[in-house]
Residue frames as a rotation matrix with the C-alpha (Angstrom) as fourth column:
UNK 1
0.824 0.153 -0.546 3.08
-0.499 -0.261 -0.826 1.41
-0.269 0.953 -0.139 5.14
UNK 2
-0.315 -0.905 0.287 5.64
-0.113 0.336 0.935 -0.67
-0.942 0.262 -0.208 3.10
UNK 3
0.689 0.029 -0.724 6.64
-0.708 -0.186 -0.681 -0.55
-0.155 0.982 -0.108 0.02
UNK 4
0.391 -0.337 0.857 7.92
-0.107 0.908 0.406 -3.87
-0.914 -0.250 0.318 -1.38
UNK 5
-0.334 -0.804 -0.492 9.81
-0.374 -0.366 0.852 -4.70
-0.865 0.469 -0.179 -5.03
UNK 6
-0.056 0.724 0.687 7.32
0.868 0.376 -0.325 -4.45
-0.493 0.578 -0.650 -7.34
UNK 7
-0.732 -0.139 0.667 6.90
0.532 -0.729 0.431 -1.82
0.426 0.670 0.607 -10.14
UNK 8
0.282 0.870 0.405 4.50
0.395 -0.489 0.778 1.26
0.875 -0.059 -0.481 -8.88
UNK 9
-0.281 -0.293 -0.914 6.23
0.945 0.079 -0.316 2.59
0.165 -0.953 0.255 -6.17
UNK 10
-0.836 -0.016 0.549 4.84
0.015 -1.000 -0.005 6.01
0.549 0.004 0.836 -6.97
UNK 11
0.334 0.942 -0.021 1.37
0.004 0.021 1.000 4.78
0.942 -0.334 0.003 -5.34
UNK 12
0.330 -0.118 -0.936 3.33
0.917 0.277 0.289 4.50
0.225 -0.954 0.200 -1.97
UNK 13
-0.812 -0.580 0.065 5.14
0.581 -0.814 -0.002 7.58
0.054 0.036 0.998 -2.44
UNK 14
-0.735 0.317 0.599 2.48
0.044 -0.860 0.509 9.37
0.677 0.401 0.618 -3.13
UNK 15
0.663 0.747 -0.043 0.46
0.052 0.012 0.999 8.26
0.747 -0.664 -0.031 -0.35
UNK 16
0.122 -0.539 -0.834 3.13
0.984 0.172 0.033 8.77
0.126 -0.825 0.551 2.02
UNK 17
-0.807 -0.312 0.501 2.99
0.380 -0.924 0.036 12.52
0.452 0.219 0.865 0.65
UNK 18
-0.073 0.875 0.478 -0.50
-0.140 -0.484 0.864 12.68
0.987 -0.004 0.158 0.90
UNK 19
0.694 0.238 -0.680 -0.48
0.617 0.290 0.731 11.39
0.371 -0.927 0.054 4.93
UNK 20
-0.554 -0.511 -0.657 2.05
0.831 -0.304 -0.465 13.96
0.038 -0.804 0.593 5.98
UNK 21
-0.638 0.513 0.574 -1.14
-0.245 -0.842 0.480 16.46
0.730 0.166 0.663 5.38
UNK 22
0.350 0.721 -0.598 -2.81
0.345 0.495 0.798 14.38
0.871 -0.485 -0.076 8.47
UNK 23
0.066 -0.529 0.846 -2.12
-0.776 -0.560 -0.290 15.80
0.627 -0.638 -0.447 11.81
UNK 24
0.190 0.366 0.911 -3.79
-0.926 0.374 0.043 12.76
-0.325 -0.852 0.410 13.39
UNK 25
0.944 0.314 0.105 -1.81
-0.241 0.868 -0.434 10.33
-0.227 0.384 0.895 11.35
UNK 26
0.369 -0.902 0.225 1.42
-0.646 -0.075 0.759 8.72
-0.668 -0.426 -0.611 12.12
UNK 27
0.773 -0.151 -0.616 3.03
-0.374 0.675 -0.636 6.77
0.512 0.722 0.466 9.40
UNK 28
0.005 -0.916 0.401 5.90
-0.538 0.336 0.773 3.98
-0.843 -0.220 -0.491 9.47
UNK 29
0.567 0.093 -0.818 7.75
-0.769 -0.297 -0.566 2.86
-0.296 0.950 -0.097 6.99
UNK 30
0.057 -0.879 0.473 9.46
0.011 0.474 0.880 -0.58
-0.998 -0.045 0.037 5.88
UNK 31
0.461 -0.114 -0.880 10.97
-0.887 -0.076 -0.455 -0.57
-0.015 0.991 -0.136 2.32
UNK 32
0.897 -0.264 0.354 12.00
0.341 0.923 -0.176 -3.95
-0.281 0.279 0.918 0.93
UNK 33
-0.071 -0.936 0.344 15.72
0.437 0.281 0.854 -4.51
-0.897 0.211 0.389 -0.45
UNK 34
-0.549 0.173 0.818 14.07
0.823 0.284 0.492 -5.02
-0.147 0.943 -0.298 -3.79
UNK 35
0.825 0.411 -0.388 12.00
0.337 -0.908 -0.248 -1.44
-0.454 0.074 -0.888 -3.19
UNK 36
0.275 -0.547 -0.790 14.94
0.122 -0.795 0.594 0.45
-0.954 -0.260 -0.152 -2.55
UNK 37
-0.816 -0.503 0.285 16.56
0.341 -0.020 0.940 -0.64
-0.467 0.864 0.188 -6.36
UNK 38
0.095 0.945 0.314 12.74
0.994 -0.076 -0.074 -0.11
-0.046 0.319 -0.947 -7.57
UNK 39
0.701 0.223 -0.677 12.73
0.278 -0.960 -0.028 3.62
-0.657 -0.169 -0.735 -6.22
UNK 40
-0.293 -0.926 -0.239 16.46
-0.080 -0.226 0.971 4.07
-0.953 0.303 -0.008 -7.80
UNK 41
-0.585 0.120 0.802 14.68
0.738 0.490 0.465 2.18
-0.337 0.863 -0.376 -11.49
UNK 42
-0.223 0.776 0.590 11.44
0.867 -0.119 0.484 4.06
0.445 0.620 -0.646 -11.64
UNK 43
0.878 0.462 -0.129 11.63
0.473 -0.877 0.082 7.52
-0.075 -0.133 -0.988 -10.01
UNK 44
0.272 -0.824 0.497 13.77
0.264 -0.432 -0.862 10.57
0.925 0.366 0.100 -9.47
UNK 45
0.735 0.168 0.656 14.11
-0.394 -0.682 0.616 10.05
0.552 -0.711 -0.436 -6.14
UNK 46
-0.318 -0.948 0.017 16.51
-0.708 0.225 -0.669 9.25
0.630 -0.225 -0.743 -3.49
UNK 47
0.048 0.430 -0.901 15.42
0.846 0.462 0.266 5.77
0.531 -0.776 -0.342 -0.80
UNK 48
-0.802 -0.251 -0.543 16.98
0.593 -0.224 -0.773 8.25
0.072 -0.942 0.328 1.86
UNK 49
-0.924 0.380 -0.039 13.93
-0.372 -0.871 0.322 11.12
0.088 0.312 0.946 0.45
UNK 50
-0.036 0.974 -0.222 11.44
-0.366 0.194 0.910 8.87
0.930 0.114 0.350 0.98
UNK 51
-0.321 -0.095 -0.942 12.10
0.740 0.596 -0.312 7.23
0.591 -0.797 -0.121 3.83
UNK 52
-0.964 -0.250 0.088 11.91
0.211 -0.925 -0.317 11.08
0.161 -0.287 0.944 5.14
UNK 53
-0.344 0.896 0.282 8.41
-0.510 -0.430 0.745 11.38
0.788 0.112 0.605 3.91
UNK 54
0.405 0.612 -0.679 7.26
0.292 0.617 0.731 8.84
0.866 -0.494 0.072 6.85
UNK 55
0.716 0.064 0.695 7.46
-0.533 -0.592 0.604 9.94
0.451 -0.803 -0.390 10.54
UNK 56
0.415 -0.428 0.803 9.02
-0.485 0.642 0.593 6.55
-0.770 -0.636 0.059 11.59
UNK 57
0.490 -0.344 -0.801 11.17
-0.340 0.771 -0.539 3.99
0.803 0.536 0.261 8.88
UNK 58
0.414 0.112 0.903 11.86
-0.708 0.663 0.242 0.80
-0.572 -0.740 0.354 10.13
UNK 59
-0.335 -0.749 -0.571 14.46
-0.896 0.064 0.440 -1.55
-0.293 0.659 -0.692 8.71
UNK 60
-0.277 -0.052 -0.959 13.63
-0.772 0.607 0.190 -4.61
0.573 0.793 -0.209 6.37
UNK 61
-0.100 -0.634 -0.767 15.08
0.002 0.771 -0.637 -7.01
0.995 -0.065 -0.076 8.45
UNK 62
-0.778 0.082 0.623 14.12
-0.628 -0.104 -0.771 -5.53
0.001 -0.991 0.132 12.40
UNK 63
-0.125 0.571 -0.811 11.84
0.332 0.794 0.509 -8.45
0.935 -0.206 -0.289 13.48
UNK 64
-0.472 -0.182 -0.862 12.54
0.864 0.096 -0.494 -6.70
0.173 -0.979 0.112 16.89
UNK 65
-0.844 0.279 0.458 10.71
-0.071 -0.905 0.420 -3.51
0.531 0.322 0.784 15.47
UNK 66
-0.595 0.798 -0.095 7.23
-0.681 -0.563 -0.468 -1.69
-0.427 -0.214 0.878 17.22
UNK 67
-0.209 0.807 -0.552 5.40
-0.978 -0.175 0.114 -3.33
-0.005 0.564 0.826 14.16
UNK 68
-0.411 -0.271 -0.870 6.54
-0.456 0.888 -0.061 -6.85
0.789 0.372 -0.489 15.13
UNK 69
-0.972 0.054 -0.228 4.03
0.207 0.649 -0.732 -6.90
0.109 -0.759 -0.642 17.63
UNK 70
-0.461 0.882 0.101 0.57
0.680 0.277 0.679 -6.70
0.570 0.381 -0.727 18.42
UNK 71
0.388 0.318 -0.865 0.33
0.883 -0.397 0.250 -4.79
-0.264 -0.861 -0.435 21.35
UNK 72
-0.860 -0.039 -0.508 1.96
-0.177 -0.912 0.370 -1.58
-0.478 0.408 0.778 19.13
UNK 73
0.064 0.995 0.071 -1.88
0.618 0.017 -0.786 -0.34
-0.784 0.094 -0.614 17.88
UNK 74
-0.952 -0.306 -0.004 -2.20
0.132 -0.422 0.897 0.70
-0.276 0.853 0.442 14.35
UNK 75
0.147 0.857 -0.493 -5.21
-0.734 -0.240 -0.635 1.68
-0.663 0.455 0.594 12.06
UNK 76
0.678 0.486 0.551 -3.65
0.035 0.728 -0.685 -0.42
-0.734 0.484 0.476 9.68
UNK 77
-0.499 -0.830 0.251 -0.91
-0.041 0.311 0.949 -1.41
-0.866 0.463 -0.189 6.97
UNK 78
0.819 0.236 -0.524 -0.64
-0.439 -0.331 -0.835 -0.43
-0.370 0.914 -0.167 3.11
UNK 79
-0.402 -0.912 0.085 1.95
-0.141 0.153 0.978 -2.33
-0.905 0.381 -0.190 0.76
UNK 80
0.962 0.201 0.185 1.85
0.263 -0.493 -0.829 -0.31
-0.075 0.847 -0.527 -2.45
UNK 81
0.275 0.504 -0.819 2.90
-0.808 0.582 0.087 -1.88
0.521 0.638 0.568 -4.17
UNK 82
0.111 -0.041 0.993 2.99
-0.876 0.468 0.117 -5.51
-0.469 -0.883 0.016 -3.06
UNK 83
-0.349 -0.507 -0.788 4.77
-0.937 0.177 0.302 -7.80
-0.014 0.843 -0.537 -4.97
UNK 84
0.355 0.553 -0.754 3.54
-0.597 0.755 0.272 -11.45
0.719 0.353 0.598 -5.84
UNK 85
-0.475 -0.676 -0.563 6.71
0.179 0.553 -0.814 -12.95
0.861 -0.488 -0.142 -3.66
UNK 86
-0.899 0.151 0.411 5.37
-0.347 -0.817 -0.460 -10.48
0.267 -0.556 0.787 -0.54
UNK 87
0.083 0.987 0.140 1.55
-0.976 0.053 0.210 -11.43
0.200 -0.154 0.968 -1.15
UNK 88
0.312 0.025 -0.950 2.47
-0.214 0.976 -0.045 -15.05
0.926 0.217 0.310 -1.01
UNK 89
-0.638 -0.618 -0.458 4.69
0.253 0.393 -0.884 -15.09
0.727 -0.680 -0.094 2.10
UNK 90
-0.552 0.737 0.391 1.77
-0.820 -0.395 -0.413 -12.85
-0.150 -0.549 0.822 3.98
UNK 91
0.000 0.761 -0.649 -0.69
-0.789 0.398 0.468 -15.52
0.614 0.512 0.600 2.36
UNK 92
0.557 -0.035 -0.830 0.81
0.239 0.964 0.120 -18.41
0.796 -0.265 0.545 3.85
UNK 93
0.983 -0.035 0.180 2.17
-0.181 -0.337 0.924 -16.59
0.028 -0.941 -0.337 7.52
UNK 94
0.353 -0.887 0.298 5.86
0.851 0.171 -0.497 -16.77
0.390 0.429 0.815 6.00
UNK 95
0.946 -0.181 0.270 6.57
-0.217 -0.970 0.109 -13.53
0.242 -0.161 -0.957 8.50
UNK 96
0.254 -0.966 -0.047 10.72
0.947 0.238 0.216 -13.64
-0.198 -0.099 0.975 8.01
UNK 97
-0.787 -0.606 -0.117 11.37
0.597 -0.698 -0.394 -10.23
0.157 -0.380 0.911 7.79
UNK 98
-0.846 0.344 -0.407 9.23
0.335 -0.251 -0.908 -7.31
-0.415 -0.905 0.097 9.15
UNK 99
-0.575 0.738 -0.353 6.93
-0.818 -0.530 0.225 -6.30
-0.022 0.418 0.908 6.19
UNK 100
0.164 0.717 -0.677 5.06
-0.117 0.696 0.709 -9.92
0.980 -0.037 0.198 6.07
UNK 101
-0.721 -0.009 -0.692 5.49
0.637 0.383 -0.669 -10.09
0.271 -0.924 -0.270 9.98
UNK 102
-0.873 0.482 -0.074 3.66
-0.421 -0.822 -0.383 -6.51
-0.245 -0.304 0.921 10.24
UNK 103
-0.411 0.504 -0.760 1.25
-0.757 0.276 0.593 -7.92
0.508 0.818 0.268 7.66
UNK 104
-0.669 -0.188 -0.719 0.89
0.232 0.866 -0.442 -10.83
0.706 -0.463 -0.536 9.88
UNK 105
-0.886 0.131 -0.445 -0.01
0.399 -0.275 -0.875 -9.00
-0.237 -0.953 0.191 13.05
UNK 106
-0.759 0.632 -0.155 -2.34
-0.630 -0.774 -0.072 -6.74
-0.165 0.043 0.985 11.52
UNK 107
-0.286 0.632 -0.720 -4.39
-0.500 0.543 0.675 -9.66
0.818 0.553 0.161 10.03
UNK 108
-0.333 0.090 -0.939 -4.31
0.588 0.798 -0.132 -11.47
0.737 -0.596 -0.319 13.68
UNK 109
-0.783 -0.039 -0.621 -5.27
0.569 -0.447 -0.690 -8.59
-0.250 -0.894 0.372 15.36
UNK 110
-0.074 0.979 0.191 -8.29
0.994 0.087 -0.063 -7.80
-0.078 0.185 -0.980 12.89
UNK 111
0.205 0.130 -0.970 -7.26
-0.341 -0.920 -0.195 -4.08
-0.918 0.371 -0.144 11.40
UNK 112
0.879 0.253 -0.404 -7.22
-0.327 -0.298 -0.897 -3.18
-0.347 0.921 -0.179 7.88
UNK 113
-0.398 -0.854 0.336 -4.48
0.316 0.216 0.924 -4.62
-0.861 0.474 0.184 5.51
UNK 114
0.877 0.369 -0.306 -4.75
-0.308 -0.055 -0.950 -3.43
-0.367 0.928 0.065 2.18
UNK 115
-0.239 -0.816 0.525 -2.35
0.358 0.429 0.829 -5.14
-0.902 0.387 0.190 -0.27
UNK 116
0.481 0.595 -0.644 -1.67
-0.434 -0.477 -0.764 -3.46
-0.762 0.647 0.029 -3.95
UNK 117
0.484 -0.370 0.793 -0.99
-0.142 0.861 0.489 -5.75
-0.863 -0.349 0.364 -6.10
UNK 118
0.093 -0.471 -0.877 1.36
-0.924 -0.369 0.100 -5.66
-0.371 0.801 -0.470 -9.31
UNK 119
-0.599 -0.426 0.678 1.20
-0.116 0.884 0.453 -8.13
-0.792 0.193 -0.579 -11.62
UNK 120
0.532 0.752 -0.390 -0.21
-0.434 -0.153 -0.888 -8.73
-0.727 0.641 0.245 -15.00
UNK 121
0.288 0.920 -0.265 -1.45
-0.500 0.381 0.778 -11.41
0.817 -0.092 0.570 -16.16
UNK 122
-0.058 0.031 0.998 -2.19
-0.970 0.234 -0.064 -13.25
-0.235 -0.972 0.017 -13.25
UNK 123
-0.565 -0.421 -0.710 -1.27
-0.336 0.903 -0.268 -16.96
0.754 0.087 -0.651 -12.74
UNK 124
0.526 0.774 -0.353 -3.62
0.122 0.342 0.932 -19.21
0.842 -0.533 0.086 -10.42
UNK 125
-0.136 -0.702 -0.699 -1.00
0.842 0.290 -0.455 -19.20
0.522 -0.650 0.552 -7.77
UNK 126
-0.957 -0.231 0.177 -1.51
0.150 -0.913 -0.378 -15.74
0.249 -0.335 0.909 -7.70
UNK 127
-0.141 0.951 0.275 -5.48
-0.327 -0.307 0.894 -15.68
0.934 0.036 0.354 -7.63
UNK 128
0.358 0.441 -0.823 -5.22
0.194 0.827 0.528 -18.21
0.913 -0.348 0.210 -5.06
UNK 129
-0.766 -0.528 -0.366 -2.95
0.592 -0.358 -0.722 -15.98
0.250 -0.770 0.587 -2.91
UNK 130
-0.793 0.322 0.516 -5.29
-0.387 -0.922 -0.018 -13.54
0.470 -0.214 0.856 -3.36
UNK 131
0.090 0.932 -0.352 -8.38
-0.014 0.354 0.935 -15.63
0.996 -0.079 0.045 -2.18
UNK 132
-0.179 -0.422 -0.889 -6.57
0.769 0.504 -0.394 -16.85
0.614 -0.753 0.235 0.46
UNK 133
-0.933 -0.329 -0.149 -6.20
0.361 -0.848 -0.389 -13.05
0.002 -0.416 0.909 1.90
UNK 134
-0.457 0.796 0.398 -9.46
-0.459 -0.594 0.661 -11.81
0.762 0.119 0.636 1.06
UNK 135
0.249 0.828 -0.503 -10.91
0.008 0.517 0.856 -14.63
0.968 -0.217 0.122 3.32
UNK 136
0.319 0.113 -0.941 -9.37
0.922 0.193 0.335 -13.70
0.220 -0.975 -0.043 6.10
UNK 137
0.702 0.558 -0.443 -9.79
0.685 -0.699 0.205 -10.12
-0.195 -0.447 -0.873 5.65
UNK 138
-0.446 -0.834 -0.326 -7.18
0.525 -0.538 0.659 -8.78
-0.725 0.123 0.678 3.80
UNK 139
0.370 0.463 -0.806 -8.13
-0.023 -0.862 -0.506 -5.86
-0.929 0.205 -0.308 1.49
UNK 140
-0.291 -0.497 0.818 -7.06
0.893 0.165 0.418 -6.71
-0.343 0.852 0.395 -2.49
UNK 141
0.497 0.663 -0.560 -6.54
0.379 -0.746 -0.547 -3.44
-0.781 0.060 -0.622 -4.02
UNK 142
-0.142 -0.757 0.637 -4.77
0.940 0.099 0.327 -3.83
-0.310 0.645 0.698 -7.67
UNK 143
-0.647 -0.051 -0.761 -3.81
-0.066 -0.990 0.122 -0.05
-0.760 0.129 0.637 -9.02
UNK 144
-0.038 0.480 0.876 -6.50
0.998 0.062 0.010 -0.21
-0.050 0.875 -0.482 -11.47
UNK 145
-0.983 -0.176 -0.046 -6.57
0.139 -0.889 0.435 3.17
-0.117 0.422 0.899 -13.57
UNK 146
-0.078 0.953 -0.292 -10.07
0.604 -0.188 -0.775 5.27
-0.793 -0.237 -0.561 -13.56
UNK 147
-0.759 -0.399 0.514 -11.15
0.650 -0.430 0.626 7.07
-0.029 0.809 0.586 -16.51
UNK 148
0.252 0.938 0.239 -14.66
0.909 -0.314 0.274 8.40
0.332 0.148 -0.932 -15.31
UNK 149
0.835 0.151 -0.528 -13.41
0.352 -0.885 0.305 11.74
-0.422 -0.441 -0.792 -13.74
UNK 150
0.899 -0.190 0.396 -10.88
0.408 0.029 -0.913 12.15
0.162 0.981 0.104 -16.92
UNK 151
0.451 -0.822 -0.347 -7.37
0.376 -0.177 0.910 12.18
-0.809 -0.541 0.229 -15.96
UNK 152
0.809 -0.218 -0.546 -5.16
-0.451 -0.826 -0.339 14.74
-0.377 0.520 -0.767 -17.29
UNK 153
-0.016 -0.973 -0.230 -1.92
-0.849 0.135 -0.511 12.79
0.528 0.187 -0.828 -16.84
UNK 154
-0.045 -0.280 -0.959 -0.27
0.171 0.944 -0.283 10.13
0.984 -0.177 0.005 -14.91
UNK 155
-0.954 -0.156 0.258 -0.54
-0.157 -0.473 -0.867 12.23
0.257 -0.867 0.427 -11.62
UNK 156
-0.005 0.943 0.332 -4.23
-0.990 -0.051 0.131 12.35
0.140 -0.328 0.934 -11.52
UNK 157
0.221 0.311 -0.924 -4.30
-0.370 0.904 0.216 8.29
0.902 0.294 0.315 -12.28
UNK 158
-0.522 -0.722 -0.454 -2.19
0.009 0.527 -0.850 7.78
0.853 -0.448 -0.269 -9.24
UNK 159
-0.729 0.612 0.306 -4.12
-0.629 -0.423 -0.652 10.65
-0.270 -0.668 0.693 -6.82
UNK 160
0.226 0.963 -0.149 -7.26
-0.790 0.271 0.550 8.71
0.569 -0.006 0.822 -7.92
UNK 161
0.073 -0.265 -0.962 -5.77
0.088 0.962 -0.258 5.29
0.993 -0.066 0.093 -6.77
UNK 162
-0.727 -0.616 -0.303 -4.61
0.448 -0.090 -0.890 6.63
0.521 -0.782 0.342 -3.73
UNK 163
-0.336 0.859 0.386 -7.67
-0.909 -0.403 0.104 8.61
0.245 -0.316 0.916 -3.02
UNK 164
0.124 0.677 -0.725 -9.27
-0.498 0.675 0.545 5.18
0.859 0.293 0.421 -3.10
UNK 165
-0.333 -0.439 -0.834 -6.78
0.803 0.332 -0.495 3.92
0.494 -0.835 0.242 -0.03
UNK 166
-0.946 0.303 0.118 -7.74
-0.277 -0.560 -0.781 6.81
-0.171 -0.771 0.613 2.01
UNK 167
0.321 0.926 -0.197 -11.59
-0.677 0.370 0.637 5.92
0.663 -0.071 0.745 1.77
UNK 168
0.172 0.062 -0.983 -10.73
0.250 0.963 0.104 2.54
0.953 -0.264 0.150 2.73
UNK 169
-0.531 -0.060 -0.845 -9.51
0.846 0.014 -0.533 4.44
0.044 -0.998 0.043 6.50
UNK 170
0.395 0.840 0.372 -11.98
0.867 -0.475 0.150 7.09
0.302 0.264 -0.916 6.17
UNK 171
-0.411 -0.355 -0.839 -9.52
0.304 -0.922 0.241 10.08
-0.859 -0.156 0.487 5.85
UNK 172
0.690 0.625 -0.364 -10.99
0.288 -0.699 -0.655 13.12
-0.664 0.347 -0.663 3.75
UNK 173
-0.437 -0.898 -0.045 -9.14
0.297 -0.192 0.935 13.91
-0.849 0.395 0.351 0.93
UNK 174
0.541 0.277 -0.794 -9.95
-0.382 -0.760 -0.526 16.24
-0.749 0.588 -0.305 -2.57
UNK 175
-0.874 -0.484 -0.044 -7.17
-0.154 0.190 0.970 13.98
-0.461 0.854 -0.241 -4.95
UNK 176
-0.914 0.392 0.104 -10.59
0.133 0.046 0.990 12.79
0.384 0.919 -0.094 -6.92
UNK 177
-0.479 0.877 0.049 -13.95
-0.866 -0.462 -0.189 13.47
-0.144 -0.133 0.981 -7.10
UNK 178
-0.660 0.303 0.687 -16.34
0.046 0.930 -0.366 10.47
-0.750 -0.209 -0.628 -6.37
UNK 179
-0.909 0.405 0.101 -18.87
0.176 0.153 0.972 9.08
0.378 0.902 -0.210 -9.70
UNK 180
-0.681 0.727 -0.092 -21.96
-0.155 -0.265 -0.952 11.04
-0.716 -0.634 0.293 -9.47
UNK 181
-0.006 0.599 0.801 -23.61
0.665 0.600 -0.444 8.80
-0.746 0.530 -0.402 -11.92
UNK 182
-0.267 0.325 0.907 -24.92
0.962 0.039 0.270 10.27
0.052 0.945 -0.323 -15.44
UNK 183
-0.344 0.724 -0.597 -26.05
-0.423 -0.687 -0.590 14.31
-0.838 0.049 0.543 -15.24
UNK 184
-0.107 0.863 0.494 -29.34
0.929 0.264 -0.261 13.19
-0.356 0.431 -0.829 -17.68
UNK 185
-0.957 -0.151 0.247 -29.14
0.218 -0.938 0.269 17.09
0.191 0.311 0.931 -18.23
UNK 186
-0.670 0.597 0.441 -32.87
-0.533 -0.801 0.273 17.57
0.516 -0.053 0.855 -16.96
């Protein structure tokens, strides 16, 4: 999991809450530089309080880290959010510090990346990052807001989002309630 310096860090947070309800799921954590001021901008938390929420945090900058190799086995890597700078350097195998190196590995070793992307509007540079990734199997998942299963607040919007990333590693979860088409009433 990494969380990188893009607005929306509450989708990482909040999946880092929801995975410490897994028994059979080990998290690690790298926060960007540019996170850490993020968390400080756009919650009321502390970096050190999250970092907490993940079993393992790993620093920025360790290239010598677990995740900077292939032979540490993962299920897979989440950066939520995943800034434009981030999705580029992954895009184009720029792995200088350890969140686009993880990123890296996971894609060469053929597990799940999901990337959430922040940005709006999008610039071709960006689409084209994103193509780039999808075709070799990265997972584009921009926080897009649901309205079929009527959110109360700004909590539900997230839990849906996140609900959506757990699907993607088939873990069971109750944050939303999947579209059960139209009730026709009879």
């Amino acid at each position: 999991m990494a969380l990188t310096g893009a607005t929306g860090v509450v989708y990482g947070i909040r999946l880092l809450e929801v995975l410490q309800g897994f028994t059979d799921v080990e998290t690690h954590l790298i926060i960007s530089e540019y996170a850490e001021e993020v968390i400080n901008l756009e919650t009321d938390r502390e970096v050190g309080e999250v970092k907490k929420l993940a079993h393992y945090h790993h620093e920025f900058r360790d290239l010598a880290a677990s995740l900077a190799s292939g032979s540490f086995t993962t299920r897979g890597m989440v950066v939520a959010p995943c800034s434009m700078k981030t999705m580029a350097a992954i895009a184009h195998g720029l792995a200088d510090n350890l969140i686009t190196r993880a990123a890296d590995v996971t894609l060469k070793e053929k597990r799940k990346l999901i990337l959430a992307p922040r940005e709006t509007p999008l610039n071709v540079i960006h689409l084209e990052n994103m193509v780039t990734l999808a075709r070799v199997g990265a997972i584009l998942m921009p926080p897009m807001p649901a309205f079929y299963n009527l959110p109360r607040d700004i909590n539900d919007l997230v839990d849906h989002f996140v609900g959506r990333i757990l699907d993607q590693f088939d873990l069971p979860h109750e944050l939303t309630k999947p579209w059960q088409g139209r009730n026709t009433g009879g």
